[in-house]
C-alpha positions as CSV (number, residue, x, y, z in Angstrom):
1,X,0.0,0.0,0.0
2,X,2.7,2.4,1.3
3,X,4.9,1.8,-1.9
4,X,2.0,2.6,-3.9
5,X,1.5,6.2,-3.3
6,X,5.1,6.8,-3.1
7,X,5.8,6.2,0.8
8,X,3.7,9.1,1.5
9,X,1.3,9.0,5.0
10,X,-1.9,8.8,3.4
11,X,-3.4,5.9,1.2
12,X,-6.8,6.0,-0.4
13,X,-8.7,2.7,-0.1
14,X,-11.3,1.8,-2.6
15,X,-13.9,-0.7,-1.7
16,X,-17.1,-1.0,-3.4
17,X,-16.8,2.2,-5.5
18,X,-16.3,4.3,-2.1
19,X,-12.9,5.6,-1.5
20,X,-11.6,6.4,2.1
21,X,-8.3,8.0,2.5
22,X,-6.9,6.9,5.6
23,X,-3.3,6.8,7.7
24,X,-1.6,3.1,5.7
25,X,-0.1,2.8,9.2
26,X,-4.1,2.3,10.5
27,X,-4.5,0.6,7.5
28,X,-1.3,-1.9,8.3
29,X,-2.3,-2.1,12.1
30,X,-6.2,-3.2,11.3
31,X,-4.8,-6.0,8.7
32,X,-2.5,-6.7,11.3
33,X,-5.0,-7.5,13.5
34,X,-7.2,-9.0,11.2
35,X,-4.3,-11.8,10.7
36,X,-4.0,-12.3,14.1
37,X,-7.7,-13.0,14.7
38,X,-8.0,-15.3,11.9
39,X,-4.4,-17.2,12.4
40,X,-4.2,-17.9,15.9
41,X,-6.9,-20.5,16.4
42,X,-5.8,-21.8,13.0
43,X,-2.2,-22.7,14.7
44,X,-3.7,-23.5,18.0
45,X,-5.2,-26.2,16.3
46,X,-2.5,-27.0,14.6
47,X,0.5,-26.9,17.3
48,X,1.3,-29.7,19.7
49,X,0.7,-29.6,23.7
50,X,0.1,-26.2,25.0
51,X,3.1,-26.5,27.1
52,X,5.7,-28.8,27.9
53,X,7.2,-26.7,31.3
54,X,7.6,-28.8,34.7
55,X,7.8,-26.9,37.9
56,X,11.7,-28.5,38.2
57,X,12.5,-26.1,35.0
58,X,12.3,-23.1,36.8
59,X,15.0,-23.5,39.4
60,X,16.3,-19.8,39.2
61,X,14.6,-19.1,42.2
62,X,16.8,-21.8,44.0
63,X,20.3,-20.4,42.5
64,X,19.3,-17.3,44.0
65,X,18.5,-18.3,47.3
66,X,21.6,-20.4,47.6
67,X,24.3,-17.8,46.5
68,X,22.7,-15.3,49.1
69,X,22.9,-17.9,51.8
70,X,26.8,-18.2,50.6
71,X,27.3,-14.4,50.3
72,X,25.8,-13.9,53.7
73,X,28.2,-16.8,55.2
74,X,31.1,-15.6,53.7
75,X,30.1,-12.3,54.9
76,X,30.0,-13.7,58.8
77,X,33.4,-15.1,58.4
78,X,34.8,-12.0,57.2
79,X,33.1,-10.0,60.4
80,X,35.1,-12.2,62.7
């Protein structure tokens, strides 16, 4: 659309013998949406198991915890 009209802000949409000028980024972000709406539940339906993550994967938490615990030990040795 944008290439059409030179790259310049304004693009004017013809549909049934009505033409409405209108912003092309509006015009990119409504066919953007209208995608999205028709090709999600399209690949939901097509993808495998919603989600494969176990409660064990997230042990980030635990690496955290544990280098605090040594930071804080180490700290007490140093105090004395």
């Amino acid at each position: 659309m944008a290439v059409a009209v030179s790259l310049t802000p304004t693009y004017p949409l013809q549909v049934a013998g009505y033409v409405f000028p209108g912003y092309t980024a509006l015009y990119a972000a409504i066919l953007n949406v209208a995608l999205v709406v028709v090709l999600t539940p399209l690949f939901n339906t097509v993808s495998g198991p919603l989600d494969a993550t176990v409660s064990s994967d997230y042990h980030g938490a635990t690496i955290d915890i544990r280098l605090r615990e040594r930071r804080d030990q180490r700290d007490r040795q140093l105090a004395t």
